[in-house]
RODODREN-16346 format. One record per residue: residue in three letters; x, y, z of N, C-alpha, C in turn. Coordinates in steps of 0.05 Angstrom, whole numbers, padded with zeros to 5 digits, always signed. Example, Ala and Ser with C-alpha at 12.3 -4.5 7.8 and 13.67 -1.06 7.14 Angstrom:
2
ALA+00264-00114+00156+00246-00090+00156+00264-00066+00156;SER+00257-00045+00142+00273-00021+00143+00258+00001+00157;
***
This chain:
296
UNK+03278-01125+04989+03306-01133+04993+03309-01163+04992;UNK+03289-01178+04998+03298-01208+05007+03285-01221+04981;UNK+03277-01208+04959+03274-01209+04925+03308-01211+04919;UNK+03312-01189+04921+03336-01174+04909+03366-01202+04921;UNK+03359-01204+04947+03379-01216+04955+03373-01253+04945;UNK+03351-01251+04942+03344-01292+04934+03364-01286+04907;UNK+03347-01269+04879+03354-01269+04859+03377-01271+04858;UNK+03400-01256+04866+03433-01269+04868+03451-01278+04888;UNK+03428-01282+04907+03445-01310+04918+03463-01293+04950;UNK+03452-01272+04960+03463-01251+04980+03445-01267+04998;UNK+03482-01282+05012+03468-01295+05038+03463-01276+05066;UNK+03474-01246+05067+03467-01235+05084+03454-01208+05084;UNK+03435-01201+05103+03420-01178+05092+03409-01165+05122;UNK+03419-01138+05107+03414-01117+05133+03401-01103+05122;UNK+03382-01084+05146+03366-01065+05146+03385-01036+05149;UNK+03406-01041+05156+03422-01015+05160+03449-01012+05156;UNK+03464-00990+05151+03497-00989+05152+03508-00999+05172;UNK+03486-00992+05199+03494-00991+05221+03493-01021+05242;UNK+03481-01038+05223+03473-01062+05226+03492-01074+05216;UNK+03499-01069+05191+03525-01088+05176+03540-01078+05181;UNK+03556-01056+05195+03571-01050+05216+03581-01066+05240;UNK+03557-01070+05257+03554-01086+05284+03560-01120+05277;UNK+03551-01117+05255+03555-01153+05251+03583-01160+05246;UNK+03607-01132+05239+03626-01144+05244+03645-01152+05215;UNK+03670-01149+05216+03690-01165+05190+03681-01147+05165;UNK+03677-01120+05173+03675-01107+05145+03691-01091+05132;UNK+03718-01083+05116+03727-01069+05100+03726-01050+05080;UNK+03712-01052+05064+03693-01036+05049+03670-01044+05054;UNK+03658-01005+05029+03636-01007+05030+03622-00987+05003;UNK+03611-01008+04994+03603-00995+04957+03575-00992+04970;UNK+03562-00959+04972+03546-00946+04967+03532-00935+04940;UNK+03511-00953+04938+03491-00954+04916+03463-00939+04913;UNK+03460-00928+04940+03424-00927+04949+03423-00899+04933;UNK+03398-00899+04937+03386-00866+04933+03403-00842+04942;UNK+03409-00817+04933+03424-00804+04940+03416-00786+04965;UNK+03399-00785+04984+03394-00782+05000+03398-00787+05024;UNK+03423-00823+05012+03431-00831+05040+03460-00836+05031;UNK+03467-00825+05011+03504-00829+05006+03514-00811+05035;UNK+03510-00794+05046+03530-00780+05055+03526-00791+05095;UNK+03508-00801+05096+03500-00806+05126+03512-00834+05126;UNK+03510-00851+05111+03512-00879+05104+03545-00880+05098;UNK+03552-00860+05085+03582-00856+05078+03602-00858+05103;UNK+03586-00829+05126+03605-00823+05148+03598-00836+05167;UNK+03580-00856+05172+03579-00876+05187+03602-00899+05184;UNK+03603-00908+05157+03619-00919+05154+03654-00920+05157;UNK+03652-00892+05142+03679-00883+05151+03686-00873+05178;UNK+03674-00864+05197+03677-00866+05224+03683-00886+05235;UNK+03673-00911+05232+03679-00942+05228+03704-00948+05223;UNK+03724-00933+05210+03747-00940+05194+03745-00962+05166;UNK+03717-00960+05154+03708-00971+05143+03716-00957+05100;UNK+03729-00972+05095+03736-00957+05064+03712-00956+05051;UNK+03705-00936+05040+03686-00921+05022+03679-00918+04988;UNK+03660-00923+04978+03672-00924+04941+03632-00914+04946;UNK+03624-00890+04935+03597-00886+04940+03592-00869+04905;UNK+03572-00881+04902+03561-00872+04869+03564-00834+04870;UNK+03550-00834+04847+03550-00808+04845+03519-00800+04837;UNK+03519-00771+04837+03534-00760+04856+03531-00760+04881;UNK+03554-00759+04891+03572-00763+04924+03556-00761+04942;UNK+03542-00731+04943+03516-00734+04965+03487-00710+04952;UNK+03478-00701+04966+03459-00683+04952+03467-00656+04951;UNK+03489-00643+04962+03492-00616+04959+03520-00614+04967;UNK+03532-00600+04963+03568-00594+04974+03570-00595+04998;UNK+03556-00587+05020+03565-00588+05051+03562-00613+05057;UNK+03532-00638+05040+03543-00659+05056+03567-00666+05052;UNK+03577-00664+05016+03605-00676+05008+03624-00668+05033;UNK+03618-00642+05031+03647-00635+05055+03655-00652+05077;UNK+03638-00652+05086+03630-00668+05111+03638-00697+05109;UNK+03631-00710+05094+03641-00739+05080+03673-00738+05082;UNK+03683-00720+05067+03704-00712+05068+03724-00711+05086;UNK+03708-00697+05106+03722-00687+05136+03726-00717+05150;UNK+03705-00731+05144+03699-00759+05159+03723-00779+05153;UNK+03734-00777+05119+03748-00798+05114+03776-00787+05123;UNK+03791-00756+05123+03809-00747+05125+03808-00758+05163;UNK+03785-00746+05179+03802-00756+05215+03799-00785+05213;UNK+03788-00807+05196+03794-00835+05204+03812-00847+05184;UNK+03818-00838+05165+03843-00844+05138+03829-00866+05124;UNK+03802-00877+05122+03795-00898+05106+03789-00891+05082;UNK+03794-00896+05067+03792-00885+05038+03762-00884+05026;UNK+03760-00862+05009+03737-00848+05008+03737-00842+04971;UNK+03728-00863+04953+03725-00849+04931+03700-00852+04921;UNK+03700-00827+04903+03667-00827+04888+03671-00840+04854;UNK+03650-00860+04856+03645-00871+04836+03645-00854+04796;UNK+03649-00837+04803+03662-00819+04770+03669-00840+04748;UNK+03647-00860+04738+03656-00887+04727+03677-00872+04699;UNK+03673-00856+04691+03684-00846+04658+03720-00846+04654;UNK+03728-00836+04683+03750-00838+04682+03767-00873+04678;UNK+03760-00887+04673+03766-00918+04675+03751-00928+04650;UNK+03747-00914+04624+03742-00917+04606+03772-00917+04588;UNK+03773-00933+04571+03795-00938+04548+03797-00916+04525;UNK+03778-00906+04526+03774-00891+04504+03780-00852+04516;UNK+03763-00859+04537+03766-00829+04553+03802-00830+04563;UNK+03814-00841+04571+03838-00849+04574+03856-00849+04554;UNK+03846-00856+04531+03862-00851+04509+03865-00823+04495;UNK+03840-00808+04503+03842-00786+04488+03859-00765+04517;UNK+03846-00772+04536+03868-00750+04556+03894-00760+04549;UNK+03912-00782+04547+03932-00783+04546+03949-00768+04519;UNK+03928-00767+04494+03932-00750+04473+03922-00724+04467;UNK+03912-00715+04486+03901-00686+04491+03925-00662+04483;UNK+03950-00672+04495+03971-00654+04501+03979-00639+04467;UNK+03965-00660+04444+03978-00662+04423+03960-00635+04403;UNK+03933-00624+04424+03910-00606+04417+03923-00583+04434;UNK+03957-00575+04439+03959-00554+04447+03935-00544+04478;UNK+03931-00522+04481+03928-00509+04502+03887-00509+04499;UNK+03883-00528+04517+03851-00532+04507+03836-00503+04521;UNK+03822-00488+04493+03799-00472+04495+03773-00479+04510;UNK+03762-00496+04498+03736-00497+04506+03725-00531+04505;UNK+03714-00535+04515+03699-00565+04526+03663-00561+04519;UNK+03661-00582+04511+03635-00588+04500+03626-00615+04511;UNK+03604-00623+04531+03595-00646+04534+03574-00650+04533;UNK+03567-00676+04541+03534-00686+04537+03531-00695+04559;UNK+03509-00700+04565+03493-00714+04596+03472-00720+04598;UNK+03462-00729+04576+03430-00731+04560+03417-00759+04558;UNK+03386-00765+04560+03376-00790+04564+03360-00776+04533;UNK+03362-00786+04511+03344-00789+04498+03317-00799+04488;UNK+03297-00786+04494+03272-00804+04488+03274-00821+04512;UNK+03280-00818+04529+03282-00831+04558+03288-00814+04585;UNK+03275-00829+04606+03283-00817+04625+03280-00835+04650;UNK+03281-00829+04674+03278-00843+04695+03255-00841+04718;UNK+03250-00850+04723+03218-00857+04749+03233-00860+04773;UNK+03216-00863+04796+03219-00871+04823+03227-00844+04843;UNK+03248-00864+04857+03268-00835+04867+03281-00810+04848;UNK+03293-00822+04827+03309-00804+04816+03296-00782+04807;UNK+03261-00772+04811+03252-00756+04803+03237-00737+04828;UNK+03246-00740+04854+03234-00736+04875+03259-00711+04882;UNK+03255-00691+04890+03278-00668+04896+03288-00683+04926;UNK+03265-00693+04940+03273-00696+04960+03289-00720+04978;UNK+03293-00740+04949+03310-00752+04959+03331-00758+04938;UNK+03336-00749+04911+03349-00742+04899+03368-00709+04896;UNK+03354-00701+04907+03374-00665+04910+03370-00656+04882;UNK+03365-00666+04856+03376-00656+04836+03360-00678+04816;UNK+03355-00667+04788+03342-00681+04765+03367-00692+04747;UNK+03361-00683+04720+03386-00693+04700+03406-00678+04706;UNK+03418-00659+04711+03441-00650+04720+03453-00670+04738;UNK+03447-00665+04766+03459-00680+04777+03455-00716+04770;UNK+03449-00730+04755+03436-00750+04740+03461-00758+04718;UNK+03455-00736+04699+03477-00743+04682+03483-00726+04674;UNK+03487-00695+04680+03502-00676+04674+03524-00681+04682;UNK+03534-00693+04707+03553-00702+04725+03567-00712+04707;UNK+03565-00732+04700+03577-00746+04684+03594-00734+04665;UNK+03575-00718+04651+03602-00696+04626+03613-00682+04642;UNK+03606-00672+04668+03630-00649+04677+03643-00666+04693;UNK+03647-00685+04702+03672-00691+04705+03691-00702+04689;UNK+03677-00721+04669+03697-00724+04646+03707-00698+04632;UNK+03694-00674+04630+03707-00653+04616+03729-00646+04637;UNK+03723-00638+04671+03747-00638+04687+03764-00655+04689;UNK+03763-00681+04683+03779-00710+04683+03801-00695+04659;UNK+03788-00694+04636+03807-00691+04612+03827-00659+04617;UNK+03812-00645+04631+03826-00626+04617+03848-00623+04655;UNK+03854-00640+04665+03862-00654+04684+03863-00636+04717;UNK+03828-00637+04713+03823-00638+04745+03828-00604+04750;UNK+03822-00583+04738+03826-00554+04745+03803-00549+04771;UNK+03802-00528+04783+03789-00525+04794+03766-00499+04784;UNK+03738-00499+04800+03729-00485+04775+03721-00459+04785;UNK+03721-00432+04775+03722-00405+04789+03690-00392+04781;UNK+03685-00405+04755+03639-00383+04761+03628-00410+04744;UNK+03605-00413+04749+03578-00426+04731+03558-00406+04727;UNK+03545-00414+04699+03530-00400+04691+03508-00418+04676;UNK+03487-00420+04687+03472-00440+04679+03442-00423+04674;UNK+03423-00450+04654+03396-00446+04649+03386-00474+04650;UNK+03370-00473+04674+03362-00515+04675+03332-00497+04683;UNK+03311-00526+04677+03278-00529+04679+03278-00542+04669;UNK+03249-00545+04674+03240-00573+04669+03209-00574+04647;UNK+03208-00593+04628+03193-00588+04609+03184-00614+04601;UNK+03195-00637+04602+03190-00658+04597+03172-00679+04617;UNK+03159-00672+04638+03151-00687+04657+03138-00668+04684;UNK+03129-00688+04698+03107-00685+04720+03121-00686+04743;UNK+03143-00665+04751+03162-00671+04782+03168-00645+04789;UNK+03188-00656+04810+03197-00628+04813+03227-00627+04819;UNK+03234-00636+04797+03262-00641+04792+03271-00634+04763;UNK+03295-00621+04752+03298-00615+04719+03301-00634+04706;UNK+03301-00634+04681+03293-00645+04662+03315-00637+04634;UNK+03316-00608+04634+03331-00597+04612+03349-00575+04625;UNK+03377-00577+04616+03393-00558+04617+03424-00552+04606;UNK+03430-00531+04609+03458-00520+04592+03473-00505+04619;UNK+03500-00515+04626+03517-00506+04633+03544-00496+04635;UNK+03553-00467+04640+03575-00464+04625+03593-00464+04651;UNK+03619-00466+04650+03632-00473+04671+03671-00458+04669;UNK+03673-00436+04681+03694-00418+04669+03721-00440+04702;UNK+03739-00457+04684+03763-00464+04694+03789-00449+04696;UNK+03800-00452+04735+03824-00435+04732+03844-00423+04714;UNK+03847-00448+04698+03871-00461+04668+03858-00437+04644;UNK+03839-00430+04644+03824-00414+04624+03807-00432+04611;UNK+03802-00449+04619+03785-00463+04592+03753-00455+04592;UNK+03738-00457+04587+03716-00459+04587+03691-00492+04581;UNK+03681-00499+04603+03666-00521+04589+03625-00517+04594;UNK+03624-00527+04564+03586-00523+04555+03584-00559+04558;UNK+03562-00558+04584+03558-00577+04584+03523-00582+04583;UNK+03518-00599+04564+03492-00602+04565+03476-00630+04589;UNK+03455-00625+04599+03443-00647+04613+03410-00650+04609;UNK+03398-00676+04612+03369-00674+04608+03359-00703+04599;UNK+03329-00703+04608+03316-00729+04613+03296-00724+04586;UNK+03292-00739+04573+03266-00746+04557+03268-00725+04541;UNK+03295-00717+04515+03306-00705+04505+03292-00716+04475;UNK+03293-00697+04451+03277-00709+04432+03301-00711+04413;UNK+03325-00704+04422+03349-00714+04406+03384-00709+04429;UNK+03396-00719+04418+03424-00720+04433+03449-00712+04419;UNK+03466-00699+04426+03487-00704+04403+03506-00722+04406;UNK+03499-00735+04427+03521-00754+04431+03520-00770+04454;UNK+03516-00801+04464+03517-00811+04483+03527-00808+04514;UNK+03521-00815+04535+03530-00803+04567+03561-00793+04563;UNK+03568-00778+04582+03601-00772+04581+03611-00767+04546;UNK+03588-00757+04523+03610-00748+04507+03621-00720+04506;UNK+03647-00723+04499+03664-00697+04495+03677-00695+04482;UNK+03675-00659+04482+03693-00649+04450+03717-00634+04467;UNK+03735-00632+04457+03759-00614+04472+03771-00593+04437;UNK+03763-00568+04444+03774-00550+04429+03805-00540+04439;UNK+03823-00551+04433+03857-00538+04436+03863-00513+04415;UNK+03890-00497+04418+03891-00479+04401+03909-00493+04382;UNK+03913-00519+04385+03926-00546+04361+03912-00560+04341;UNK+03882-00565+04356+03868-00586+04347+03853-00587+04356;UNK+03830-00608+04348+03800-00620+04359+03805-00643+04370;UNK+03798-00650+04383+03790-00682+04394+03759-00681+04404;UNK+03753-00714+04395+03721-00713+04401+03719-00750+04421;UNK+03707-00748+04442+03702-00772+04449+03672-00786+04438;UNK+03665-00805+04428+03636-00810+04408+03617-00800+04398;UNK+03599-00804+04381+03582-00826+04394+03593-00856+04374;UNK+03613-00840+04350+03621-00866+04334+03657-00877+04339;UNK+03666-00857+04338+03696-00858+04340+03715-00836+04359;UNK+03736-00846+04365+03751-00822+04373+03771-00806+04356;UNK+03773-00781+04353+03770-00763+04333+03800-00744+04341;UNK+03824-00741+04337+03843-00714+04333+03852-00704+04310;UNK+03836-00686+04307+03844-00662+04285+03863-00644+04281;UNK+03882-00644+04265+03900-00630+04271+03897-00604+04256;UNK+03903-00574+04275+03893-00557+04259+03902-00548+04231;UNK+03929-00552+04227+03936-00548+04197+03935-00563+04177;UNK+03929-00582+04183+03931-00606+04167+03900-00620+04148;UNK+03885-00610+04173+03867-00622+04178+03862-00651+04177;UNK+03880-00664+04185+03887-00694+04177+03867-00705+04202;UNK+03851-00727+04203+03840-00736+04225+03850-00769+04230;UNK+03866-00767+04254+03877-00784+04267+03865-00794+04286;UNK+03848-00820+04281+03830-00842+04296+03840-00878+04295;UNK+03845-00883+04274+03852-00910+04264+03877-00925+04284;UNK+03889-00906+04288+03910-00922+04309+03908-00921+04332;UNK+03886-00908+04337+03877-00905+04366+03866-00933+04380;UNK+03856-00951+04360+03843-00974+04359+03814-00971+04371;UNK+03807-00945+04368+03771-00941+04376+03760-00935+04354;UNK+03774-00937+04332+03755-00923+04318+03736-00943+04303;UNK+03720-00946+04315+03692-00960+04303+03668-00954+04325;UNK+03647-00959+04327+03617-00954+04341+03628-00974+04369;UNK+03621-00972+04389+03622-00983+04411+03598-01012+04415;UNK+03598-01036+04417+03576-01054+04422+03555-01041+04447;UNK+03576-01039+04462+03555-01027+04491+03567-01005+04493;UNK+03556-00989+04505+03570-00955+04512+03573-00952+04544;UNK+03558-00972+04561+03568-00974+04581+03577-00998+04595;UNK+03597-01005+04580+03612-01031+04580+03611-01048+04613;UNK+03605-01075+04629+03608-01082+04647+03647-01076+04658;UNK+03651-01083+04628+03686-01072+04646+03696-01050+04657;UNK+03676-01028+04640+03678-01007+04653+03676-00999+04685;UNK+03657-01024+04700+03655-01016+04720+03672-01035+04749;UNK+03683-01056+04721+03706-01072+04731+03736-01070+04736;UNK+03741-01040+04720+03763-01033+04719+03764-01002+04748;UNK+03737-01003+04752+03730-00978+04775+03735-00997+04789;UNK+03712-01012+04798+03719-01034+04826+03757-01041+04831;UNK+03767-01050+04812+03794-01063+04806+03811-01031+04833;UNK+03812-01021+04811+03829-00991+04823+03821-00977+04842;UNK+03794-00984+04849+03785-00986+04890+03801-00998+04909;UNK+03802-01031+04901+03812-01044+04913+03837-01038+04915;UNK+03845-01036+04900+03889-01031+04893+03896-01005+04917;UNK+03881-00981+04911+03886-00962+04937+03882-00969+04963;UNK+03861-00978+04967+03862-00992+04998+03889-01002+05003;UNK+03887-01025+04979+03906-01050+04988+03949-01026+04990;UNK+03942-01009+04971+03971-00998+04969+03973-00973+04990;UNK+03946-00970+05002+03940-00942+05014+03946-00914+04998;UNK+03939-00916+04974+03937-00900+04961+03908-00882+04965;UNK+03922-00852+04958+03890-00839+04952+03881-00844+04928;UNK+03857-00848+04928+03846-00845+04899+03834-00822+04884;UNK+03834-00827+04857+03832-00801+04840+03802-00813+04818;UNK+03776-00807+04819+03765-00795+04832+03760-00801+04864;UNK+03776-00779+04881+03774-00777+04914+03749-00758+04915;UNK+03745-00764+04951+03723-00747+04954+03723-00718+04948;UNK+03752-00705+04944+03758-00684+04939+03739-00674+04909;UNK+03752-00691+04886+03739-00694+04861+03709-00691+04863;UNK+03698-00710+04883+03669-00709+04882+03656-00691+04892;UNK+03673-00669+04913+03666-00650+04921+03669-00622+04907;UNK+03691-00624+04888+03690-00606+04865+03672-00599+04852;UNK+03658-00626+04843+03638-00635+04819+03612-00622+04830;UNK+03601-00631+04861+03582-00621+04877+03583-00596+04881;UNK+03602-00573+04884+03598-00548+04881+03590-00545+04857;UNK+03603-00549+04839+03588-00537+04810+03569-00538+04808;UNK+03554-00565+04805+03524-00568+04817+03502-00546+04833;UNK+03515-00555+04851+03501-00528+04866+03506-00502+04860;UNK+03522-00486+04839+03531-00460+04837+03512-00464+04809;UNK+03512-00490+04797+03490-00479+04777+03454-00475+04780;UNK+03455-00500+04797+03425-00484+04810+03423-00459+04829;UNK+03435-00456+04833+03438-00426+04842+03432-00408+04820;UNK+03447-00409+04798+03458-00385+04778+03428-00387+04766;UNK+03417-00415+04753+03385-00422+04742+03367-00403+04762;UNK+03366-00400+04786+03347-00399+04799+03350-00358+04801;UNK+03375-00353+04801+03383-00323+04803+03379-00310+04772;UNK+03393-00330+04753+03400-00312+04733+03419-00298+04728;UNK+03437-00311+04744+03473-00292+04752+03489-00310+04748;UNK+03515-00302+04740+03534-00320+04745+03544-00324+04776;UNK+03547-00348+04782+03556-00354+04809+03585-00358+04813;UNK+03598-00352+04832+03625-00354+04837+03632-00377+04853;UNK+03654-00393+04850+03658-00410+04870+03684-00408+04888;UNK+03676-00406+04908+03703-00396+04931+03722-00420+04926;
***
């Protein structure tokens, strides 16, 4: 830590939440650590009356989320989960033009590390809860719930294991995900993948109008009769320099702050992140059964 803190210049440093708590003058609190301590570290804080912005995912399984939840609702400090995709220009552009793909069928995403993967914690069950699913499966299912705007979700039906590595955490998997609205979303996730179809958070949205596609080169609406493909005025349509842009996570921080400051809830709220965390867990469930799982 006192590496971490020389290198940029962090003139103060605690061993605990509960320490930079006691010391006093604190407002927020951006939760970064291992996911093992989002949800203890969370409701410490928010018991505090302390505002909340905690990565994803939220905590390791749905009851801690709940609980997080419960914490920020009896002290009112605001509580959102880091869901960076929604605060993208491009993911924003195509939900705002979604409406134009008619009544969306089916959702297609990605959540994939190609030819890569991750070490340390993020491969440990026991202080991660979860491998590439919760990693970067997350990521497509909530941008597929982001777009197709926030349904809630009624069964999962999943096949996750692990094949690529020495843990005991997954590695490879396919999730299907049946939404109130009728839609259906296939979402793929996985570490040390020998191909991808498409970079973190991509998505396809099938309407009974049209196609729309979020990358890996352009943004894409197809119109079904026409087949005319409308990208050029979108002003995305070219390859992205970075795919996970620093503004991207400038325009999350930005719209943290603004709710506090307006006392707004935010959207992704812990609610969102607790959405996201059931599915999760209803798909390791379903992997581990071989059933489709229901979600109350």
């Amino acid at each position: 830590m006192a590496t971490f803190a020389e290198a940029f210049g962090v003139d103060c440093q605690y061993a605990s939440v509960e320490a930079l708590l006691e010391d006093g003058n604190v407002d927020a609190l951006i939760i970064g650590t291992p996911n093992y301590l989002h949800a203890s570290q969370a409701i410490t804080a928010l018991n505090a009356g302390v505002h909340v912005m905690v990565e994803k995912p939220m905590a390791m399984n749905a009851q801690e989320a709940e609980q997080m939840c419960a914490a920020a609702q009896k002290s009112g400090a605001t509580l959102m989960v880091a869901h960076c995709w929604r605060f993208d220009p491009e993911v924003l552009w195509l939900k705002e033009r979604s409406k134009e793909l008619g009544k969306i069928i089916r959702t297609k995403g990605i959540g994939v590390h190609a030819r890569w993967g991750p070490a340390g914690w993020f491969t440990q069950k026991q202080l991660a809860g979860g491998g590439a699913l919760a990693d970067m499966g997350i990521h497509a299912l909530d941008t597929a719930r982001f777009l197709l705007s926030d349904p809630q979700p009624v069964s999962v039906f999943a096949k996750i294991d692990t094949h690529y590595g020495d843990y005991d955490v997954d590695d490879t998997g396919v999730i299907i995900v049946t939404w109130e609205n009728g839609a259906t979303s296939y979402i793929e996730s996985g570490w040390w993948q020998p191909h991808a179809d498409g970079p973190e958070a991509a998505t396809q949205l099938y309407g009974r109008d049209g196609f729309g596609s979020l990358f890996p080169t352009q943004i894409k609406v197809v119109d079904r009769d026409t087949q005319n493909m409308n990208s050029i005025e979108s002003g995305f349509a070219f390859p992205r320099e970075q795919h996970c842009p620093q503004g991207l996570y400038d325009a999350q921080m930005k719209y943290f702050i603004e709710c506090i400051e307006k006392k707004e809830a935010p959207s992704p709220g812990g609610m969102d992140g607790l959405v996201n965390m059931k599915v999760v867990d209803a798909a390791y469930e379903s992997a581990r059964t071989g059933e489709v799982v229901r979600i109350a």
